[in-house]
N, C-alpha and C positions, 0 to 999 in steps of 0.2 A: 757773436758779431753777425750781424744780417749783411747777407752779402747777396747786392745785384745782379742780374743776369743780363745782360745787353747782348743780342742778336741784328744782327744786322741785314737780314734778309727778305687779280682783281677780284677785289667784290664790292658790286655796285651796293649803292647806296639806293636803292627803293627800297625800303623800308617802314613799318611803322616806326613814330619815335617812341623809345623807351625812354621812362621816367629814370634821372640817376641816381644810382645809390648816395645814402647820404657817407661823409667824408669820416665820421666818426662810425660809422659801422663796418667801415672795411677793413679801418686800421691801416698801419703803416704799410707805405707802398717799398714791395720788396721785389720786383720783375717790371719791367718798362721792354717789351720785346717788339722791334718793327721786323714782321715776315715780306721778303720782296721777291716778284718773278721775273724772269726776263721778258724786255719788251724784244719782240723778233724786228721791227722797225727801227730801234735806237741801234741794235745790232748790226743790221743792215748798215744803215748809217755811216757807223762808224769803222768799218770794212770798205764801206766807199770812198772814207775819208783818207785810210792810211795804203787805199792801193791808187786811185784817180790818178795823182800827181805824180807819184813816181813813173807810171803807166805813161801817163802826158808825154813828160818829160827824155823819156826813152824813148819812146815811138817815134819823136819828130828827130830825136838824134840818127834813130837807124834811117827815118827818111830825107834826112839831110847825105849823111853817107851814102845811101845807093841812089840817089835820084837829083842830086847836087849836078847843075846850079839850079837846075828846076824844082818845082814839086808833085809830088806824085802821090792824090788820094788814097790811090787803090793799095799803095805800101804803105801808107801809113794806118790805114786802116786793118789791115792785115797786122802791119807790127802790133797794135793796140790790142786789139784780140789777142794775136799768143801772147806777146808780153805781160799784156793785164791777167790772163790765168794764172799763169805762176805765180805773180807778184800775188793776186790774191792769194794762191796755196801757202805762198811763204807768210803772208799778215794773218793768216787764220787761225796760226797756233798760237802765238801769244797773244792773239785777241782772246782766245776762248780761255785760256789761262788767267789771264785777270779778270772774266768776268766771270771763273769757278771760282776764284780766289777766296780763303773763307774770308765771312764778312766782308765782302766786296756788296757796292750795290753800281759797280758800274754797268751799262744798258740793264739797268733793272726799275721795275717801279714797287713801289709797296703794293701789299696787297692788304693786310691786317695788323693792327697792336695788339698786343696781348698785354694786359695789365694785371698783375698777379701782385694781391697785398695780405695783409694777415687772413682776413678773414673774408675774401671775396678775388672773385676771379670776374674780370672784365673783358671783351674783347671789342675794338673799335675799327670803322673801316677809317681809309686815309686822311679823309677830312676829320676824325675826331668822333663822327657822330659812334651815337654806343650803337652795338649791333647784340648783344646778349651780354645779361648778367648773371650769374650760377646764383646767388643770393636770389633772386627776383622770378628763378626759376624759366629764364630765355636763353641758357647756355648751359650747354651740358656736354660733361668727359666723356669720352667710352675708351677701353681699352681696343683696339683693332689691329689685326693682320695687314701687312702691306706686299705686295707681291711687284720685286723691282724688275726693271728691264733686264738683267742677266738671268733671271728665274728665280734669285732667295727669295726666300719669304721670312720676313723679318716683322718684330713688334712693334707697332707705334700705334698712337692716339689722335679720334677724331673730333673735334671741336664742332659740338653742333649749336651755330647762333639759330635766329630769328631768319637768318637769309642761308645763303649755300655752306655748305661743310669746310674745313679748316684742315687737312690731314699734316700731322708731324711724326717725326723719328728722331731719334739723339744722334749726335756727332760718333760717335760710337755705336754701331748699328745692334738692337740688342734681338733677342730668338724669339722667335712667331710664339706669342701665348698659346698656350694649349686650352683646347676646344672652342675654337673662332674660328669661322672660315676665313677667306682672303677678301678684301674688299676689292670692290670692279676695278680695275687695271684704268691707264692713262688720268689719272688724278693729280695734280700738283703737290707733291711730296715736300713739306718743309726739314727742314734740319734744324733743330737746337738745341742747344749748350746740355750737355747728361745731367747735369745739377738739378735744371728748369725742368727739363723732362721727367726726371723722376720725380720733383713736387707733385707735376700736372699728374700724373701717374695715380700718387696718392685721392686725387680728388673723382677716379675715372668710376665710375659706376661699371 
């Protein structure tokens, strides 16, 4: 039984276009994978959404209490400041939680598809357009080292299209291959499904 991979996790689109492979040469489509990154703006965002109002809301009560029946900018401005830090400290942990979440794409935007069928490996940016095909010789595996923010160094694969590089790892992090160095550090590190990752594996030069 062929069984799917669904991942739910920028690269621009200047490009030349590449011609598509034809539908019977690739064979049956067995991986449909969307890679997403976080946008730090939707993030923002929505940190400002879930601390603002309560902030508001608070502020004008403390400067109702100490400054009744008048009003008093300078406390409420004051309450708004300390209140709004905490209120953000306390909205920052379950924001960041669901948008670790696996397969979460919330504040996140796509970045590439990964199309994997019988006989061909496609990778496309958001709108569709193809960006490399291994068949057509515009996309190619390598196996690579990755070097994460705690110091491991751990095994994953680079996807090299037509435009900038693609780096992933499995959900299950696997051991630095032997005799590779470590690729340059601060790259966007994808994560997906061990299944998919060990196909793309088989195909890595």
């Amino acid at each position: 039984m062929t069984r799917q991979f669904v991942y739910r996790g920028g690269m621009d689109s200047t490009h030349a276009r590449i011609p598509e492979p034809a539908d019977d040469e690739r064979g049956r489509l067995l991986a449909d994978v969307t890679l997403w990154k976080l946008s730090h703006e939707q993030f923002l965002m929505a940190l400002v959404k879930m601390t603002v109002p309560l902030t508001i809301v608070a502020s004008a009560g403390v400067t109702a209490w100490t400054a009744w029946p008048g009003f008093s900018f300078a406390v409420f401005k004051g309450a708004f400041l300390g209140i709004g830090f905490f209120v953000a400290l306390a909205a920052l942990l379950p924001l960041v939680l669901r948008v670790d979440a696996r397969g979460s794409t919330y504040c996140k935007v796509p970045v590439v598809r990964i199309e994997r069928f019988e006989h061909e490996l496609t990778l496309r940016d958001p709108a569709g357009a193809l960006l490399g095909s291994r068949s057509q010789g515009t996309l190619r595996v390598a196996r690579v080292n990755l070097k994460l923010s705690k110091g491991g160094l751990v095994g994953g694969l680079r996807l090299d299209p037509t435009t900038r590089s693609v780096w992933l790892m499995p959900q299950q992090s696997v051991g630095a291959w032997p005799g590779l160095r470590a690729e340059p550090p601060n790259m966007d590190i994808h994560r997906i499904d061990d299944p998919l990752f060990d196909d793309l594996s088989r195909l890595a030069e």
